[in-house]
C-alpha positions as CSV (number, residue, x, y, z in Angstrom):
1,X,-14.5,-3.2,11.1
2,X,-14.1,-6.9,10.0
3,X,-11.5,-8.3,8.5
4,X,-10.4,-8.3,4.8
5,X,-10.1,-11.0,2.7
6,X,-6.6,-10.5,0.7
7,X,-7.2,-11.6,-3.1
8,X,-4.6,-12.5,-5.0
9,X,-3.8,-10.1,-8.5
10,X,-4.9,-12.3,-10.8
11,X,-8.3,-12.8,-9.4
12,X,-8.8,-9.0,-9.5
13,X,-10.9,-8.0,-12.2
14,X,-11.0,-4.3,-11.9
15,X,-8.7,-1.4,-9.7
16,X,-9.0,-1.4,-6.6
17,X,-9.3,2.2,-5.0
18,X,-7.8,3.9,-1.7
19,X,-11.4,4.1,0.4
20,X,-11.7,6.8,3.5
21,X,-8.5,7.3,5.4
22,X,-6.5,4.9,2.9
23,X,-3.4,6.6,1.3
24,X,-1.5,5.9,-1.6
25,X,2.4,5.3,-0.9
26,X,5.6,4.4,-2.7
27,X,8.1,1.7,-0.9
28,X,11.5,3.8,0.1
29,X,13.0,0.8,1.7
30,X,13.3,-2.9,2.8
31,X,13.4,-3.0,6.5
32,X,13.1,-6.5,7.3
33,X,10.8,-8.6,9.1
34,X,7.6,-7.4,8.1
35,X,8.6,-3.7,7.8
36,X,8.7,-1.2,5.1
37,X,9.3,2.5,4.3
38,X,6.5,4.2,2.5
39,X,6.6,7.7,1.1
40,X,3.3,8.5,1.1
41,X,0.5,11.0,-1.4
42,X,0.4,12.9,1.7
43,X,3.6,14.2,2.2
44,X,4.4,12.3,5.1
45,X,7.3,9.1,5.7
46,X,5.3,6.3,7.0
47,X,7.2,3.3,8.6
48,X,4.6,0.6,8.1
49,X,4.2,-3.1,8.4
50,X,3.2,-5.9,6.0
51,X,-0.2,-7.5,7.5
52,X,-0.2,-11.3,8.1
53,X,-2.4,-12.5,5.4
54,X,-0.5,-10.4,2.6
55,X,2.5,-11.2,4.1
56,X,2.8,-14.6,3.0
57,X,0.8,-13.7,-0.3
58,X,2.7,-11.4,-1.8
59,X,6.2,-10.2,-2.2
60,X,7.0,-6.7,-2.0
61,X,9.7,-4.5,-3.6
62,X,10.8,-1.4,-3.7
63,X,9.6,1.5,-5.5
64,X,5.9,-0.6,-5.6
65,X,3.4,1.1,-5.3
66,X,0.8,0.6,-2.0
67,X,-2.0,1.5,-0.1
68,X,-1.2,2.5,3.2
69,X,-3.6,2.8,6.5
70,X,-2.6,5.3,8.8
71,X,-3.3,4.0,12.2
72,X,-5.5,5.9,14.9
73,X,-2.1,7.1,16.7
74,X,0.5,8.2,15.2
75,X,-0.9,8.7,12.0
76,X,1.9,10.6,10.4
77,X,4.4,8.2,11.4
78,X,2.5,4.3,11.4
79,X,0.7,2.9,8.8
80,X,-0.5,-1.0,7.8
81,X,0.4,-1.4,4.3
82,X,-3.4,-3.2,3.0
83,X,-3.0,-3.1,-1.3
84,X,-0.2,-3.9,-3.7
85,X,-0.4,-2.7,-7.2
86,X,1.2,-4.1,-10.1
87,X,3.3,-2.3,-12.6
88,X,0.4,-2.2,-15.0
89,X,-2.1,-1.3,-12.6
90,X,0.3,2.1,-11.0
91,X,0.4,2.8,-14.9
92,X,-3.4,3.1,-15.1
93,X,-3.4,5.1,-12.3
94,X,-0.9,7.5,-13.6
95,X,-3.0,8.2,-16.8
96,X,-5.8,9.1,-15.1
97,X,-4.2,11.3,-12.5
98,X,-4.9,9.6,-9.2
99,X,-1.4,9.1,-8.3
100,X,1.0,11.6,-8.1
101,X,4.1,10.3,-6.7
């Protein structure tokens, strides 16, 4: 799989998309450390953690919206939290009906 090379917002031109297995999630809560609460498109409560290189990149709040990827186990329960979106950008995907939440 590689790794992915986290870019900060304002160097992102156009929206970035949830690819295959990738979920969209609102942040529930603040759990510390590098660990959030994500109610995610899915239906499902995801307890998922900040990965290193975003972690010191960007901040996250609640109520942001996120990407979330579900891990191989546990998918219902674990996810990595890979994309933040910016108030502007969750407005965009509002209007054209991707996000639901």
């Amino acid at each position: 799989m590689g790794k992915k090379k986290v870019l900060s917002e304002g160097a992102i031109g156009e929206l970035v998309y949830p690819g295959q297995g990738e979920v969209l999630g609102v942040v529930i809560k603040l759990l510390g450390f590098d660990r959030i609460l994500v109610k995610c498109q899915d239906g499902a409560e995801r307890l998922c953690r900040i990965r290193g290189k975003m972690k010191r990149r960007v901040w996250i709040r609640e109520n942001d919206i996120v990407i979330v990827a579900p891990w191989e186990f546990q998918t219902d329960k674990r996810g990595d939290v890979v994309w933040r979106y910016t108030h502007s950008q969750a407005d965009t995907l509002r209007r054209k009906g991707i996000l639901t939440l």
